[in-house]
N, C-alpha and C positions, 0 to 999 in steps of 0.2 A: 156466725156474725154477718152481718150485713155491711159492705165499704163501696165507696164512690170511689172510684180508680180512673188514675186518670195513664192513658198506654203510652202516652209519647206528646211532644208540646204539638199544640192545635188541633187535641181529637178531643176534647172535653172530657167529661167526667161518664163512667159507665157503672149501674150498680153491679156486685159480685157478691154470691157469698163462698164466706171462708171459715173453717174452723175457728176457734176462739183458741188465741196464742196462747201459749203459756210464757210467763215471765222468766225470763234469764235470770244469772246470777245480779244483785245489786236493783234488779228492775222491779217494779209496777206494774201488773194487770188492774186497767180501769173498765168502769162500765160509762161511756163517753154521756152524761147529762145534758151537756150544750155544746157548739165549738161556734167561735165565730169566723166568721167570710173576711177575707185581709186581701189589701190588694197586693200582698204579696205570693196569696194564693191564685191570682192574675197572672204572675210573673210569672209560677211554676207552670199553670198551664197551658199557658204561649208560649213556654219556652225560651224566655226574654232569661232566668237567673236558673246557674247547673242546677239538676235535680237527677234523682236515679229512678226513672222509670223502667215499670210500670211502678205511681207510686199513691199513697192514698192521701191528699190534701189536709190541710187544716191544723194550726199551730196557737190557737187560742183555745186550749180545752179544759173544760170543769167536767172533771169524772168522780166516781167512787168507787173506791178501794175495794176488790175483790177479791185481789191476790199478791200474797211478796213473794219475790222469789229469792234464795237464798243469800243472803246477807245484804238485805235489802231492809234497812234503818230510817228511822225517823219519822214512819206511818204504822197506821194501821188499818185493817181492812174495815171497814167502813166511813172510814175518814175521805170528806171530800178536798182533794188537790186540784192547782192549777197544774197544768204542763204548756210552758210556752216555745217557744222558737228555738231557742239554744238548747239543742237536746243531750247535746255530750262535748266532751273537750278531753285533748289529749293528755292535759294534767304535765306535760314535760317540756313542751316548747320555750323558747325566750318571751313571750307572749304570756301565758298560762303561770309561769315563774315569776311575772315580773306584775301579776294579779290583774293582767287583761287578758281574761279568758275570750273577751267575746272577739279578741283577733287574733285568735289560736291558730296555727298553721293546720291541723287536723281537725275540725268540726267535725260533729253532726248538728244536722237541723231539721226538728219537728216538720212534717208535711211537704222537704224537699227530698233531704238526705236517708230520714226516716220515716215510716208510715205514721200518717197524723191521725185528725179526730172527726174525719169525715165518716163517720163510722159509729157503729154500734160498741166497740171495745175499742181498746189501744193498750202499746207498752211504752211505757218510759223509764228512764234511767231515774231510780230516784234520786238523786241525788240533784238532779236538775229540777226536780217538781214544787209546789209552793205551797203550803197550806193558806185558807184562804179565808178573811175574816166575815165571823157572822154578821148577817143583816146585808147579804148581797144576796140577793136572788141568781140563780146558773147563770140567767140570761143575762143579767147585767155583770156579772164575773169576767162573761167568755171576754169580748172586747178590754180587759183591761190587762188582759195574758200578752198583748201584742201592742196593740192602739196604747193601751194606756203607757205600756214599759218604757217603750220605745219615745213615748212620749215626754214621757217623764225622765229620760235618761235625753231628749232632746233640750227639754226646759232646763236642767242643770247646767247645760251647756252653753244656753246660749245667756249667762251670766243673769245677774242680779236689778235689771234694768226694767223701769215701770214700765215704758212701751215696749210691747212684745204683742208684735206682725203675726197672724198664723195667716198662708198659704194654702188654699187648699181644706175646705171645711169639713170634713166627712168623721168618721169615725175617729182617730186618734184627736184632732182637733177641737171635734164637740167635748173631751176629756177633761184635754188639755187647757182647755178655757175656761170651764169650769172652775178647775184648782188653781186658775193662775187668776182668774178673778176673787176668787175665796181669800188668794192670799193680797189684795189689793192693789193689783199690776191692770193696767188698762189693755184690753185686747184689741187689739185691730184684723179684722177678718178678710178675707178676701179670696174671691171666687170664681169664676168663668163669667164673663161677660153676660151671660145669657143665665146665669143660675139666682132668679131672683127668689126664689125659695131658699136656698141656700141662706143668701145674705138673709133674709126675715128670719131664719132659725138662729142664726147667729147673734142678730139683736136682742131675740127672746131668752138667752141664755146671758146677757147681760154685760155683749160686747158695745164697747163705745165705739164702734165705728166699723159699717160692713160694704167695701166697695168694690170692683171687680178687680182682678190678676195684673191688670194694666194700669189703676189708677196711683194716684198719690194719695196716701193717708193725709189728714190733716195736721198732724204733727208727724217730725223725723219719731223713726223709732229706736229705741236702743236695742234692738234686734228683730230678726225674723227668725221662723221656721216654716221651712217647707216641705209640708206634705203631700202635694201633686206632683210627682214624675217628670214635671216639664222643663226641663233644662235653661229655655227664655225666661223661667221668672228667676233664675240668677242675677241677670244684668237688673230687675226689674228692683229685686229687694235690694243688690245695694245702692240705687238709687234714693231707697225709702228709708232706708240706715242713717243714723248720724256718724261723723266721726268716730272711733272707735268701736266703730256697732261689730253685730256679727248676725251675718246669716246662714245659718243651720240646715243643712242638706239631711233630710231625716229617714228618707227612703229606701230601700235595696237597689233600687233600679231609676234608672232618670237617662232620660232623652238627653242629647247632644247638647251640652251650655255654649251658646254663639261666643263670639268674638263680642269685645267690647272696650270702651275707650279706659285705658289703663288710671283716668282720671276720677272710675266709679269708684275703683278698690282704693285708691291712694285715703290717705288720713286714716293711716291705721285699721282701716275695713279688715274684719276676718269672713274667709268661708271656709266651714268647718263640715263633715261628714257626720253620721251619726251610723257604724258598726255594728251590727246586732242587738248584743245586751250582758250584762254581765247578772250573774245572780243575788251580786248587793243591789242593782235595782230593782230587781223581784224582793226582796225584803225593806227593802227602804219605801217601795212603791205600798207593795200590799198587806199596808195596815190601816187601819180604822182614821189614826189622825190624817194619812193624805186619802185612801181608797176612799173614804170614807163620806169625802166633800165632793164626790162626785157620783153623779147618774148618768149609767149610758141610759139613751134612747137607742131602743134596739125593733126592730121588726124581726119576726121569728118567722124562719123556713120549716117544712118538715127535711127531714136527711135527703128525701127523694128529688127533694127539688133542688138540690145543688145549685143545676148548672142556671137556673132560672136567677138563683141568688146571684151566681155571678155576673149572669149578663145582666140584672140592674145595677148591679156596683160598676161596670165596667160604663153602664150608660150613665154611672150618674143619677140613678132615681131612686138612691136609700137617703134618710134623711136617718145620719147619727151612724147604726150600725147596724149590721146584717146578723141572723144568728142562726145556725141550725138544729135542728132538738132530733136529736133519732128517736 
């Protein structure tokens, strides 16, 4: 099998080949179809969130089934599965008991903790894996294993509220607007000062209003989420919050949140984090009634080109989402 490895944070991705695993007890041997590019596979490569190098990237993956390994339920070989981020849990913590696996004191994680789908094969724990409904193409699948989950486990949070801010337009975003416009909530977009392509993608998709990082939307909103890393647009959303809003911290990883006049958060203001995922959002996400209202826009890599895929996502020049096809 062929894997993009990455040796340690800030040496990029190197191809290798490796024998093709065999699946452990309870696990999956996949033949990797698509995986897509996350800017949380950013993190692991900078070295910005732990990971166990040398290690192979990628936590949005649509494979098919080529092998269980013993007592490994609920597939079968040639059935196509998702594998996303939360690749294992300890099943015993106060966490894990108390049905929040995704702040388990013992994780694994797809593409940091474990080898992901940068690659021609992979193993997963099935028990973590998703089956995944027809009439997705690989490539619009990969993006919804991570962007969309993650998303979608952001949207529930940040309550029931027409206006809903997204921060930061890229992949989990173009999803997430989507399904929150499907469901008749007004999207408010916003983007780096200098991203006017961005905002024009974001109109086209059928936001009411696309302005930069720093503006004021035209109405308050009854929440944000944010999905750029930037820690300044903290103070920035609950500005653009009403009383009782809530802004959604949706990220693994974010920059420094400044100081700020304690009179932004007052009126009840929430800021809320968004923890991994748990695997009722992989079920609640990926069916037909919510998957279903949504299209990723995706650009496809071959495998070889990794590190090219990342350095446009890291510059900013994907529009929707990246994807790689070994």
């Amino acid at each position: 099998m062929t894997a993009m490895v990455c040796a340690g944070p800030g040496k990029g991705l190197r191809a290798e080949q490796r024998p093709i695993p065999d699946p452990g007890e309870g696990e999956l041997l996949v033949e990797v179809l698509a995986c897509g590019v996350c800017r949380t596979d950013l993190h692991v490569v900078d070295g910005e969130i732990p990971a166990n190098y040398p290690i192979v990237p990628g936590h949005e993956i649509v494979g098919r089934v080529v092998a269980l390994g013993s007592g490994a339920v609920g597939f079968s070989v040639g059935q196509r599965v998702g594998i996303p981020w939360l690749g294992k849990t300890c099943g015993t913590c106060s966490y894990c008991r108390e049905g929040r696996e995704n702040l388990c004191d013992d994780p694994q994680f797809t593409g940091a903790t474990r080898d992901g789908g940068y690659a021609t094969h992979a193993v997963a724990d099935a028990r973590f894996c998703f089956p995944l409904p027809e009439g997705l193409s690989d490539l619009e699948a990969a993006p919804l294993l991570c962007a969309g989950l993650i998303g979608w486990r952001a949207y529930r949070m940040a309550g029931e509220g027409k206006r809903l801010g997204l921060y930061g337009f890229g992949a989990a975003a173009h999803i997430l607007a989507q399904l929150a416009i499907a469901q008749g909530r007004e999207v408010y977009a916003f983007t780096r000062s200098d991203d006017e392509t961005g905002r024009a993608f974001a109109l086209s998709l059928g936001c009411a209003w696309a302005g930069a990082s720093d503006d004021l939307p035209p109405e308050e909103l009854d929440a944000a989420i944010l999905f750029a890393p930037v820690g300044a647009l903290v103070p920035a959303a609950l500005k653009a919050v009403r009383k009782g809003g809530r802004v959604v911290c949706a990220g693994i990883h974010m920059s420094d949140i400044p100081s700020f006049p304690y009179a932004d958060l007052w009126g009840e203001r929430h800021i809320l984090s968004v923890a991994n995922l748990t695997r009722e959002d992989g079920t609640s996400f990926l069916v037909p009634e919510v998957a279903g209202r949504v299209k990723s826009h995706v650009t496809a890599f071959p495998l070889a080109d990794a590190n090219e895929a990342l350095r446009r996502l890291r510059e900013g020049e994907i529009e929707g989402a990246a994807v790689l096809v070994p």
